[in-house]
C-alpha positions in Angstrom: -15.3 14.5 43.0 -16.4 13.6 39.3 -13.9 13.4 36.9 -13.9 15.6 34.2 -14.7 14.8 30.9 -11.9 15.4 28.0 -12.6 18.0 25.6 -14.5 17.1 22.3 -12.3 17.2 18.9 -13.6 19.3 16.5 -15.7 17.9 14.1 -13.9 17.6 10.7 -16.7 16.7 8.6 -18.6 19.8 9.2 -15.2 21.9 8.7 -15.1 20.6 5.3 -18.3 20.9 4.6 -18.8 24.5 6.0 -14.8 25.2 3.9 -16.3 23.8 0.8 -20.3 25.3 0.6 -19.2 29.0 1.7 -16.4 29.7 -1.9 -19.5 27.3 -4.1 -22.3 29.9 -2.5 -19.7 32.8 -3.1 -18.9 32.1 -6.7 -22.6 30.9 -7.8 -23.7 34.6 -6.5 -20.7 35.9 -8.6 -22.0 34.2 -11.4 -25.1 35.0 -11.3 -24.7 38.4 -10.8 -22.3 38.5 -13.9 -25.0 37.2 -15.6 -27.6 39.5 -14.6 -25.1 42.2 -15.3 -24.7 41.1 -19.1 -27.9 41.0 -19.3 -28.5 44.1 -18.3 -25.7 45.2 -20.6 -27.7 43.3 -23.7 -30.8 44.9 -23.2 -28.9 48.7 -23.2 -27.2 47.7 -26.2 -30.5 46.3 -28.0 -32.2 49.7 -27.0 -29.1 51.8 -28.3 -29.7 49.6 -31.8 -33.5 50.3 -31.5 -32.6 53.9 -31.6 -30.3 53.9 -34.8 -32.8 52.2 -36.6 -35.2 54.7 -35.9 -32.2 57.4 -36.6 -31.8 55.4 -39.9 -35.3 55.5 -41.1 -35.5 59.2 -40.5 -32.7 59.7 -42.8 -34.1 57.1 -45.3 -36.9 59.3 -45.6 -34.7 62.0 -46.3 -32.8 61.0 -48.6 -36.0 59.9 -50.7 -37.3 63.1 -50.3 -34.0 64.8 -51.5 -34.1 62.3 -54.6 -37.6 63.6 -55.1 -36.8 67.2 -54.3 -34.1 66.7 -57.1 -37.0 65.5 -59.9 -39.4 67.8 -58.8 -36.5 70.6 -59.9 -35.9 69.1 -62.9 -40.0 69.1 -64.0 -40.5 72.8 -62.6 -37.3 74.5 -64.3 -35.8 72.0 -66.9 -32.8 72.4 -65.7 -30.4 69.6 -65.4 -28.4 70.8 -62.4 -31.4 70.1 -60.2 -30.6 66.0 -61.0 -27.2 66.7 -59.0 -28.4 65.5 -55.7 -30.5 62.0 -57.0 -27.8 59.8 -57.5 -26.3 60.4 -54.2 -29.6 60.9 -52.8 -29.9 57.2 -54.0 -27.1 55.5 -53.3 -27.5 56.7 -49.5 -31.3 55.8 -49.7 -29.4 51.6 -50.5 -26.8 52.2 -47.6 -29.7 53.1 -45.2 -31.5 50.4 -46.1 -28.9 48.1 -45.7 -28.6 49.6 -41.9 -32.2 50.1 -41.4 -32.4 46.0 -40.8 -35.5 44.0 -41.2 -37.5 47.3 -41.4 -35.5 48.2 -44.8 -36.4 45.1 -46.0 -40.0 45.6 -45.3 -39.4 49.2 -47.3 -37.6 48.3 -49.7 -40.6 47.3 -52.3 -42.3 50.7 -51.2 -38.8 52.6 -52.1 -38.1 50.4 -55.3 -41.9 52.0 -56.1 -40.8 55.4 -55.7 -36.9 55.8 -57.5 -39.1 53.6 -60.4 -41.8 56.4 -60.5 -38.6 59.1 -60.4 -36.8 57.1 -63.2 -40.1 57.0 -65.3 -40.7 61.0 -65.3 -36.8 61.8 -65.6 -36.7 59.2 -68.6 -39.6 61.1 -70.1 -37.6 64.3 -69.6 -34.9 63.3 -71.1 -36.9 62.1 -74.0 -38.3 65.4 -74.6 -41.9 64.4 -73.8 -42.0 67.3 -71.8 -46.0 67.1 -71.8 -45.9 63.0 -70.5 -43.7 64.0 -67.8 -46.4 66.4 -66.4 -49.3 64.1 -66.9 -47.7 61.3 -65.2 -46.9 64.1 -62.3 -50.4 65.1 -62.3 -51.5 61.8 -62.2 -51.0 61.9 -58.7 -49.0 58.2 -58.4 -45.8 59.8 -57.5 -47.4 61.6 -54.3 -49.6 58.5 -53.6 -46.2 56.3 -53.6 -44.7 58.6 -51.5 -47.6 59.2 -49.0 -47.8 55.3 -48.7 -43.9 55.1 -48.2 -44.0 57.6 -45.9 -46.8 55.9 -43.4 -44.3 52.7 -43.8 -41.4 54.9 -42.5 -43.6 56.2 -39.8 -44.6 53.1 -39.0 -41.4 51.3 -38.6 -40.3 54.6 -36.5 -43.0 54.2 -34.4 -42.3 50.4 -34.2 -38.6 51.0 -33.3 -39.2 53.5 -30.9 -41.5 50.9 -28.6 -38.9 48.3 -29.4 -36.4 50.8 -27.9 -38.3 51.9 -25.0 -39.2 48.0 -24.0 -35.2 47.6 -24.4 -34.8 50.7 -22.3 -37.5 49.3 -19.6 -35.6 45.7 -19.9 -32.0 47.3 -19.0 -33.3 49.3 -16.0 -35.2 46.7 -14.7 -32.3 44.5 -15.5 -29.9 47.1 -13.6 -32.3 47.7 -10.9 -32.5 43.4 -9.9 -28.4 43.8 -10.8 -28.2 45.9 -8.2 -30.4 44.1 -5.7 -28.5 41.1 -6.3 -25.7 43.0 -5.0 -27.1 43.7 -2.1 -28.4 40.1 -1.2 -24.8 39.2 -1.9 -22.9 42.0 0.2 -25.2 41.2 2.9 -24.6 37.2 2.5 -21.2 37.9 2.4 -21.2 40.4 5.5 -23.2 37.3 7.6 -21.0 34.5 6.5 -17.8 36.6 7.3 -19.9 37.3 10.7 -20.7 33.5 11.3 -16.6 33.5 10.5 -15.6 35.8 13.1 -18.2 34.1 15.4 -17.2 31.0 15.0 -13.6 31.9 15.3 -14.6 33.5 18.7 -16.5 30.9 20.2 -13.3 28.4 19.3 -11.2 30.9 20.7 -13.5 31.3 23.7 -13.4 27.6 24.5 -10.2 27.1 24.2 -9.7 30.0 27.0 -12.5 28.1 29.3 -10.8 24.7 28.5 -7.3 26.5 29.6 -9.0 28.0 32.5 -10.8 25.3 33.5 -7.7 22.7 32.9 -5.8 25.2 35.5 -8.3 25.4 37.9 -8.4 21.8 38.4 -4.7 21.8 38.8 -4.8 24.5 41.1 -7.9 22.6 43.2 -6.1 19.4 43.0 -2.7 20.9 43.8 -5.0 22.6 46.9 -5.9 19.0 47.8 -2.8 16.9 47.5 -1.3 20.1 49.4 -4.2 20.2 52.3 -5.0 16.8 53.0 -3.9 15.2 55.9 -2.9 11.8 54.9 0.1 11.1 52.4 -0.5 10.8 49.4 2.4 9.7 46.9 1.6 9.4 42.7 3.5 6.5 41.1 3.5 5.2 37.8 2.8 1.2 37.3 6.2 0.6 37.1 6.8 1.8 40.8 8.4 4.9 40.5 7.3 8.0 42.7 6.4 11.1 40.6 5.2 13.4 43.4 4.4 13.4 47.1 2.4 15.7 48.8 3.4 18.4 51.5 1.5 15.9 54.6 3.9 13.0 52.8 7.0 15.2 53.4 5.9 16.1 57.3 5.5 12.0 57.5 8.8 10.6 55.5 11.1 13.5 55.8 11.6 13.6 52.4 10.6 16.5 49.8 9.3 16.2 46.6 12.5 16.6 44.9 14.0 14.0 46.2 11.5 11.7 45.9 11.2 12.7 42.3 11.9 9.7 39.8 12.9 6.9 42.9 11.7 3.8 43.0 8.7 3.3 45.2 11.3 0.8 47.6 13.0 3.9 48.9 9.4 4.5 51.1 7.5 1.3 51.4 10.6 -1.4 51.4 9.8 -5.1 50.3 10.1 -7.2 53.0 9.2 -11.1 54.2 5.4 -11.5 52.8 5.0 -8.3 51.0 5.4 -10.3 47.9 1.8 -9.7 47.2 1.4 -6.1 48.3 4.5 -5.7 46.0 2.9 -7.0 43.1 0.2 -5.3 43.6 2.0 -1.9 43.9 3.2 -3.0 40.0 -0.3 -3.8 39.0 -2.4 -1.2 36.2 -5.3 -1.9 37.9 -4.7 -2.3 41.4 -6.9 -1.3 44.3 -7.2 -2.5 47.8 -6.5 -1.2 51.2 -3.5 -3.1 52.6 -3.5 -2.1 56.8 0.1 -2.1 59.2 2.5 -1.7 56.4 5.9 -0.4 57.3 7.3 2.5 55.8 10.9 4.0 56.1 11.7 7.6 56.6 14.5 9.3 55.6 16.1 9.4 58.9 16.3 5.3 58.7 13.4 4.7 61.1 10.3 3.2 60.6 6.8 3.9 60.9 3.6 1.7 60.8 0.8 3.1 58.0 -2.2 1.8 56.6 -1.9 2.2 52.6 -4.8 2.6 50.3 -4.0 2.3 46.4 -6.1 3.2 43.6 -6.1 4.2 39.9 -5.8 7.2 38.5 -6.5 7.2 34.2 -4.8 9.7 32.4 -4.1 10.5 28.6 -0.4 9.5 29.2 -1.1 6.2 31.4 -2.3 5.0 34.4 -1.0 6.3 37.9 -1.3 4.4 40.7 -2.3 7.0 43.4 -1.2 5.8 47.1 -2.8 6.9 50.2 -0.4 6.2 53.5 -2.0 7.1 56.8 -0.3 6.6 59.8 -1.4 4.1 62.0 0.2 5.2 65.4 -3.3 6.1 67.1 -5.0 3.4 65.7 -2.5 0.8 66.8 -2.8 2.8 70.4 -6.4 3.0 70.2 -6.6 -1.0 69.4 -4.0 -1.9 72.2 -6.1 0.4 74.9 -9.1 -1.6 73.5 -7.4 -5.1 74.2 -6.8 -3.3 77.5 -10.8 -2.4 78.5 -11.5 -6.0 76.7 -9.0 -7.8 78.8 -10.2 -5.8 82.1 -14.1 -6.3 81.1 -13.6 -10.1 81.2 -11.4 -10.3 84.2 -12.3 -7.7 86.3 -16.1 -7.9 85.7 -17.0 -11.4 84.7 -15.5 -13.0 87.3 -17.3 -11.4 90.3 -20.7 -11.7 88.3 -20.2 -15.5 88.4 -19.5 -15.3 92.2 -22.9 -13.0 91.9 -24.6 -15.5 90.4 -23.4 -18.6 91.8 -24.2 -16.6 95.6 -27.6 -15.7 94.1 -28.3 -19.7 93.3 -27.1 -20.7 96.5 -29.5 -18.2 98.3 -32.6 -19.4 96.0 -31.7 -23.3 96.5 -31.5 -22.4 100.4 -35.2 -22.5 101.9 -36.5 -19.7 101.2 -39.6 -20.3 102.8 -39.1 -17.8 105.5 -38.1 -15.1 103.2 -41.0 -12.6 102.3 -42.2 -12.3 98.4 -40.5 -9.0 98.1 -37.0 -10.5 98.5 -37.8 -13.6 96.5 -38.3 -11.3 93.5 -35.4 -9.0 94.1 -33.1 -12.3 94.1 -34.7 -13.4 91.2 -34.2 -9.7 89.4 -30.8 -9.9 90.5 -30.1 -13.2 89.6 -31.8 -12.7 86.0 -29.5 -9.1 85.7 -26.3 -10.7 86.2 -27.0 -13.2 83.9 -27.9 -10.4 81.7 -25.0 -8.5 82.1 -22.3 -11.9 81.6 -24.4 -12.6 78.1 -23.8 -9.0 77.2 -19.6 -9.7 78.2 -19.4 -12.6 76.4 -21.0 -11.0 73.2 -19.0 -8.4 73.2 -15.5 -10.9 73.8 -17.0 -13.0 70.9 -17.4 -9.7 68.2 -14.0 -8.5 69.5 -12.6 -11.9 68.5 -14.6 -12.3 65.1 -12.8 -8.5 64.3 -9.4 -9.4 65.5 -9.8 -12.8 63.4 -9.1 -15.2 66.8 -12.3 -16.9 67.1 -11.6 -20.2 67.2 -14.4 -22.7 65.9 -13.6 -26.4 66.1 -14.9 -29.3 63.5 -15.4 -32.4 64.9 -17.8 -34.9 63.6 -21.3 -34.5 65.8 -25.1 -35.2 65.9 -27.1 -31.9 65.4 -29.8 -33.6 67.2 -27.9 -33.6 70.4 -27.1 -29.8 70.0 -31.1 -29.3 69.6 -32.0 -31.1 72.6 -29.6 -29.4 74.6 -30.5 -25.9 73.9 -34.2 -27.5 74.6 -32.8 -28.3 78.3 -31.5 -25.1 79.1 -34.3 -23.1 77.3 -37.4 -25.0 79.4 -36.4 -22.3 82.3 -36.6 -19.0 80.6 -40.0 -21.0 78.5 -41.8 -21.5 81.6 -41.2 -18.1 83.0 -43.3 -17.3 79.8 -45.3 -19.9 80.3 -45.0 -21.4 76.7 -43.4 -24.6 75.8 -40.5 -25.6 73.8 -40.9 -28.9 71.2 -37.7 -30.8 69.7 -38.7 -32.4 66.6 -35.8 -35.0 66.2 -34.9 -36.1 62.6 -35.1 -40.0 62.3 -31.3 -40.7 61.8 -28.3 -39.1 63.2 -27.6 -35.8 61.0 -23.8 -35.3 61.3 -21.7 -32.7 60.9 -18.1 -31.1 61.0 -18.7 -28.4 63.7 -18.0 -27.3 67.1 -20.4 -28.4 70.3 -20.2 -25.1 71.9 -20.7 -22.2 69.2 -23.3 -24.7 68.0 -25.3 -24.9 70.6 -25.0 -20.5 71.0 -26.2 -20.2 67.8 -29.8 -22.3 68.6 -30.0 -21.3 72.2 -29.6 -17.4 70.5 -32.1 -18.6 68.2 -34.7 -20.3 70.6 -34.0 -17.3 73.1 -34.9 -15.0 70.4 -37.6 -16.6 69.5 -39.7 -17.4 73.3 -39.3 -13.3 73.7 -40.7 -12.9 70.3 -44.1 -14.9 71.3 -47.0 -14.1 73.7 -47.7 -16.1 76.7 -49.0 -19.9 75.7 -47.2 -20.1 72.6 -45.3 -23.2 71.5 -41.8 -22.7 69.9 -40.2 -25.7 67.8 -37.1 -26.7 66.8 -36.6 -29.1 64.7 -33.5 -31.2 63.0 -33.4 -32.4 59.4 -31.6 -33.3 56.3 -33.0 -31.0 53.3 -31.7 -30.5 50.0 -28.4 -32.5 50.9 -27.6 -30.5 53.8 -28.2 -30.7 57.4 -30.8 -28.3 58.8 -32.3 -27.1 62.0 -35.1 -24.3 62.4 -36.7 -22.8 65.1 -40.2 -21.6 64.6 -42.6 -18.7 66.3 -45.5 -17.6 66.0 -44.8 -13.8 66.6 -45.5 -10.6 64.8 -43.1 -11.8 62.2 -39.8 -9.2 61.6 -40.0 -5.5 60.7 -40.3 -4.8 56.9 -37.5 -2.2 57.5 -35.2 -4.4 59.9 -35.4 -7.2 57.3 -32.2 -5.7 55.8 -30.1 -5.7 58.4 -31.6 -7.8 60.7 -28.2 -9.9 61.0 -26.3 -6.5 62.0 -24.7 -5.7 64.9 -27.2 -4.1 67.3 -29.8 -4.2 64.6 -32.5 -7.3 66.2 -35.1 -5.8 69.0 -37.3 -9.1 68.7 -35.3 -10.4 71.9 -36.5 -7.5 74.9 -33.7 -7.4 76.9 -31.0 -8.4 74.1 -27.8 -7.2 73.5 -28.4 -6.9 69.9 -25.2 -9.2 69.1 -26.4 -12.3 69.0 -27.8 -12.7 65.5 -24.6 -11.9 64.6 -22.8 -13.4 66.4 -24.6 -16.3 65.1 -24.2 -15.4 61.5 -20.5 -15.7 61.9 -20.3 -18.9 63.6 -22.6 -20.2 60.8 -20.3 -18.7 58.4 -17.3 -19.8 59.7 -18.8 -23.5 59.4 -19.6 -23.4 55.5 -23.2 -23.0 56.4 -26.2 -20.6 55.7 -28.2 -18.7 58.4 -31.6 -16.8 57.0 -35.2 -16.7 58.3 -38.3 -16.4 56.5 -42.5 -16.0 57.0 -44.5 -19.1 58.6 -47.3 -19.7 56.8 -49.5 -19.7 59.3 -48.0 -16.8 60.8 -44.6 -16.1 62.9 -41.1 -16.3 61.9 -39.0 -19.5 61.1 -35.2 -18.8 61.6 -33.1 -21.3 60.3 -29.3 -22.6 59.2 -27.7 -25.1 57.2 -24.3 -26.8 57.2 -22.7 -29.2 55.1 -23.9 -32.8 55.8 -20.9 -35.3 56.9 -22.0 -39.3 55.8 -19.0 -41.1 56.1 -15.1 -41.0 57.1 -13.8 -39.6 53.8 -16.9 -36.7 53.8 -18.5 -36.7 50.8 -18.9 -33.5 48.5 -20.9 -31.7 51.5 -18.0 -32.9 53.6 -15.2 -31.0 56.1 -13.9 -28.9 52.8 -17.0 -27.1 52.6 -16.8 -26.5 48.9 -19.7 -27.6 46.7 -18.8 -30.0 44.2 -20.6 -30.4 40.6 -20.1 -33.3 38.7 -20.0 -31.9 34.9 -20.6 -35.0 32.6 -20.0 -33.8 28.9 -17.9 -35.1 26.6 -17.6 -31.0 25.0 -13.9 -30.7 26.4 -13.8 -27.2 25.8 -17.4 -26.4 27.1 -16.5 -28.0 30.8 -13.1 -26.1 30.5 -15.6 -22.8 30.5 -18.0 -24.0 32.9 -14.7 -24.7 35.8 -13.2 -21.0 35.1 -17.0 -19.8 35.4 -17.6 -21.3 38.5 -14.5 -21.7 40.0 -15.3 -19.2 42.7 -18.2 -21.2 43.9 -17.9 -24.8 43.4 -15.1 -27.2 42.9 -15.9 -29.0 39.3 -15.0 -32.5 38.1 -14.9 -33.1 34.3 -16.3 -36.6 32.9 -16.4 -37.2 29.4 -18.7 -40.3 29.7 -21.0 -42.8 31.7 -18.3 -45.0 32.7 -15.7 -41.9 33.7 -18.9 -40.3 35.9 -19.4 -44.1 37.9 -15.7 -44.0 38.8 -15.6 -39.9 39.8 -19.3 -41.1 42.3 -17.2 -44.2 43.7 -14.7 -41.8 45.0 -17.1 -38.8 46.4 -20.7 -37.5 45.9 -21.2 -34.5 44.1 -23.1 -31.3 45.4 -24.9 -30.9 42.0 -24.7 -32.9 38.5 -24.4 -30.9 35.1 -25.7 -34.1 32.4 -25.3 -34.0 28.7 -28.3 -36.5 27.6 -26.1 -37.3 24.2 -22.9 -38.7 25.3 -20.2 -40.9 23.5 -20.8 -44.2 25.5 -24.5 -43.9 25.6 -27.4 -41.6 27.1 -27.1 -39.5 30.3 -31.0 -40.9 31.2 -28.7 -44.2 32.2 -27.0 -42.6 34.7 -29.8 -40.7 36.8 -31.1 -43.4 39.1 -27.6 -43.5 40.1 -27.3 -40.2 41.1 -28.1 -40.7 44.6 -26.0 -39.0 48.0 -25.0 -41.4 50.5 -28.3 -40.9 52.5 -30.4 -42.6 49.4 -31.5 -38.9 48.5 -31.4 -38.0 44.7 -28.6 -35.4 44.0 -29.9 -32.4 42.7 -29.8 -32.7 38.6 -29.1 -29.7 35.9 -29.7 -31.1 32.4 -27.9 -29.2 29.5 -28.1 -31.0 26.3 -29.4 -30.5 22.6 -31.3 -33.5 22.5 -34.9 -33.8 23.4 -35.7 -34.3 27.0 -38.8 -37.1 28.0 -41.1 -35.6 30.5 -40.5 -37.9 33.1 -36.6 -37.1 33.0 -37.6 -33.3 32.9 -39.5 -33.4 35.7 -36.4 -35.9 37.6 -34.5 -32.6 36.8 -34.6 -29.1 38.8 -33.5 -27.4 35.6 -33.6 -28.1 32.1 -31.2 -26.0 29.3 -31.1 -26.0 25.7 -27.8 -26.5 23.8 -27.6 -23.1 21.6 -30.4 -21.4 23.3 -29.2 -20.8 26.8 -25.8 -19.5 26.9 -23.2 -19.9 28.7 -24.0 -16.8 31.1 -27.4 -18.5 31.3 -26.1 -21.7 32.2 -23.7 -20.2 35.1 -26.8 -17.8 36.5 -28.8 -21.4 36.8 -26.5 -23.2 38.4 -25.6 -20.9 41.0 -28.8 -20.0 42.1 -29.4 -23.8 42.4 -26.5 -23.8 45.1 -28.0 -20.3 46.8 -31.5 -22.7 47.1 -29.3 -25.9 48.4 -26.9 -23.4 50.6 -23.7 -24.6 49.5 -22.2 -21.2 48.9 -21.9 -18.1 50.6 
């Protein structure tokens, strides 16, 4: 089950920004609409003034015609009373043209004109000149005046009435684009209100899934502590129970209530060497299956459980989430095990070996009278039992690797007497194959720390393997050696070479089909041993085809051991006179290799004297001279130069490069670098597992 991920916050950035944008978009359509509208208002108001003009001019013309109508009295009758209306008729001919605007500027020659023709003619009148006054009238200059101030007046009617009708056009299209903006802006406003409400709803809606999804996961996980079968107790870091399941309560005899808040004690009591599991119990980041722990229930008695621990991450802390399963019907199922183990090897080997030893006597007998059909069924019996005491003593050794009671001793022994042995008792089963078996011996002795017996099962599992792997003719070789620092043997094939898809797991149980007729145990079986011994057991293509299956095990030269000794632990010699930087390289390392620290040329001598390193780490810059003095005396007690590592700053001469299996650069490797190199050098030299 995947856990699920926390809800995301909601992004505050975009809340302001969305809070801030929607009342600036608001108010600039406001404003823009309040300008449009004053526009609008402008233009109605500039038309309305249009319009008075023209008003104004019609009355200007008025009046001059009144002030006219008044002389034209005055000439036809004489009488005075006709010159009542021209001086009002005047003065309201100057107030119009002080209303009529530009256009009674533009008149107001034309009208000067006029009253100045009227005040000649009424001047003559008054004169007497009765006979002037009519010529000047007939002259025609009054009526010519007028007809010219009269086309002005029209003209600046007509001029004010376009000027009004462009300001009437201008306010309605002014109110019509007032009114569409309006619209735009009701309907903006409707869809951000709707984005509102949306948004509102969505938040609303999540926050129901998030509730409902938050309650369904209690509810399943509720289902699941409630449902499952083994116990399952919650307990904070600190080792205090905060729930227990309803299997828990069946198990303990406690409920949740009263387990509620106790210390972890009351269930799973400390005892002599729980010190560790206790600790761990009190770790934040504890995991790790810990099998045959007692528990306590709440009657007082106790019951035997396997307890798994993991960790659960929460917003309020960690949890530590304990898993106790009881171990009754494994503990029964392991003693009835012991039982069929314990009958297998005394009720069933021990009449095979009288089998077989019966079976040898017969074939040592003369057999000279007996017909072929019964030599080959003594022979298939024989080679059966044998068969079927391999398969018991595989499956005694795996029972003993799982129960941890195989018993491996290390005393100091030549490999090549182990080789030549398995070559003995392999000729048999060889020349029933007709093919032959070669020991290539190494030269020297090649001790070791290891035990005679399991040795020699692991090669005779290894030639065995290899004679069924080969056709009839073949030659299969062993062969002892010291390589790389350790000591080696190999036997070699020349088979169909292993399975691309058992390569894997060719070393598991039940996994290897090269043998015909194997029990499928002994490779690892083998492995183990090999294991056990601080050595390496791989295999790899011939090149001239077949398969080469091989181990290695720390080399013993001398009564001390040297760093391939009896402790088994590879040993780097780090000379560097950085303090802090072999300080780094021995916590990097420390699961692999054991690492000595010398700050110079003279401190290195004296840490060799003592033991020989696996593998040395040189700084070529050191504080009592060059590292290049010290190389031809790294040498292993066999005269064989100790693998090198060079990690320095200063520049390396070929022939010291190529002295080296690695070279690093100060400042360009790092120190991840550095630790990757050097344990893939000791993977190559097999010094770790």
């Amino acid at each position: 089950m995947t856990a699920l991920a926390p809800p995301a916050p909601p992004s505050r950035w975009r809340f302001l920004l969305i809070a801030t944008l929607t009342p600036l978009l608001l108010a600039a359509l406001i404003g823009w609409t309040g300008v449009e509208h004053a526009r609008s208002l402008e233009a109605q108001a500039e038309a309305a003034r249009s319009f008075e003009r023209e008003r104004v001019l019609l009355l200007l013309m008025s009046a001059v015609k009144d002030a006219e109508t008044a002389q034209r009295g005055l000439l036809l009758t004489g009488d005075r009373a006709f010159l009542a209306p021209y001086a009002p008729a005047r003065a309201e001919v100057e107030r119009l043209l002080g209303a009529a605007g530009a256009a009674g500027r533009s008149l107001r020659p034309a009208i000067a004109a006029k009253f100045a023709e009227l005040d000649a003619t009424i001047a003559l009148f008054e004169r007497g000149d009765a006979a002037a006054m009519r010529r000047e009238v007939a002259s025609g200059r009054g009526k010519r005046i007028m007809d010219a101030l009269r086309d002005a007046v029209a003209a600046a009617a007509a001029a004010e009435r376009t000027r009004s009708a462009e300001r009437s056009a201008s306010f309605r299209r002014h109110r019509d684009d007032s009114y569409r903006l309006l619209e735009v802006s009701g309907a903006l406003a409707g869809l951000i209100l709707l984005g509102i409400i949306l948004a509102l709803w969505r938040s609303l809606s999540e926050r129901h899934a998030a509730a409902r999804a938050a309650h369904e996961a209690a509810t399943r996980h509720a289902a699941i502590l409630a449902s499952t079968t083994d116990t399952l107790l919650i307990v904070t870091t600190g080792g205090t129970i905060e729930t227990i399941n309803a299997a828990g309560q069946d198990l303990l005899g406690y409920s949740a209530a009263e387990l509620s808040a106790r210390d972890l004690a009351t269930v799973l009591p400390s005892r002599a060497g729980d010190d560790d599991l206790r600790a761990r119990f009190g770790a934040g980041a504890a995991r790790g299956v810990f099998p045959d722990q007692v528990a306590r229930r709440r009657d007082g008695s106790d019951v035997t459980v396997d307890v798994a621990i993991g960790v659960m991450h929460g917003p309020d802390g960690d949890r530590l989430v304990l898993s106790l399963r009881d171990a009754s019907d494994r503990l029964r199922i392991a003693r009835a095990k012991d039982e069929l183990i314990s009958t297998v090897s005394h009720e069933l080997r021990t009449p095979l070996t009288s089998v077989v030893g019966s079976l040898a006597l017969l074939r040592a007998a003369d057999a000279g009278e007996w017909p072929p059909q019964a030599v080959r069924l003594v022979a298939i019996a024989d080679n059966n039992a044998r068969r079927l005491i391999r398969l018991i003593d595989d499956m005694l050794d795996v029972d003993r690797i799982e129960s941890g009671q195989l018993t491996i001793a290390r005393k100091p022994l030549d490999l090549r007497t182990i080789t030549a042995q398995a070559t003995l008792d392999g000729e048999g089963v060889a020349q029933r194959h007709a093919m032959t078996l070669v020991d290539v011996v190494a030269p020297a002795p090649v001790m070791v720390a290891g035990d005679v017996g399991r040795l020699l099962q692991v090669v005779t599992n290894l030639v065995s393997n290899a004679i069924h792997a080969s056709a009839r003719g073949d030659t299969v070789t062993l062969r002892t050696e010291v390589a790389g620092g350790r000591a080696r043997v190999s036997v070699d094939d020349h088979g169909p070479g292993v399975p691309a898809d058992l390569r894997s797991r060719l070393f598991d149980r039940f996994q290897s089909q090269r043998a015909s007729g194997g029990t499928g145990l002994g490779l690892a079986i083998a492995r183990e041993i090999v294991r056990r011994l601080d050595g390496t057991i791989w295999f790899e293509d011939r090149a001239g085809g077949g398969t080469r299956f091989a181990f290695d095990l720390p080399l013993l030269t001398d009564a001390t051991g040297d760093a391939a000794g009896q402790a088994g632990t590879p040993l780097i010699l780090h000379v560097d006179d950085d303090h802090d930087l072999c300080e780094a390289m021995t916590v990097a390392l420390e699961d692999v290799a054991t690492m000595i620290c010398a700050k110079g040329l003279d401190a290195a001598r004296a840490d060799m004297r003592d033991r020989r390193p696996t593998l040395v780490l040189l700084d070529m810059a050191l504080g009592d001279g060059t590292g290049a003095a010290l190389i031809p005396e790294l040498l292993d007690a066999c005269g064989q130069p100790i693998p090198l590592v060079l990690l320095t700053a200063a520049d390396v001469p070929p022939e010291i490069a190529r002295r080296a299996t690695a070279v690093l650069v100060k400042g360009r490797h790092d120190l991840a670098a550095v630790v990757e190199t050097i344990r893939r050098q000791l993977r190559e030299l097999g010094a770790h597992r």
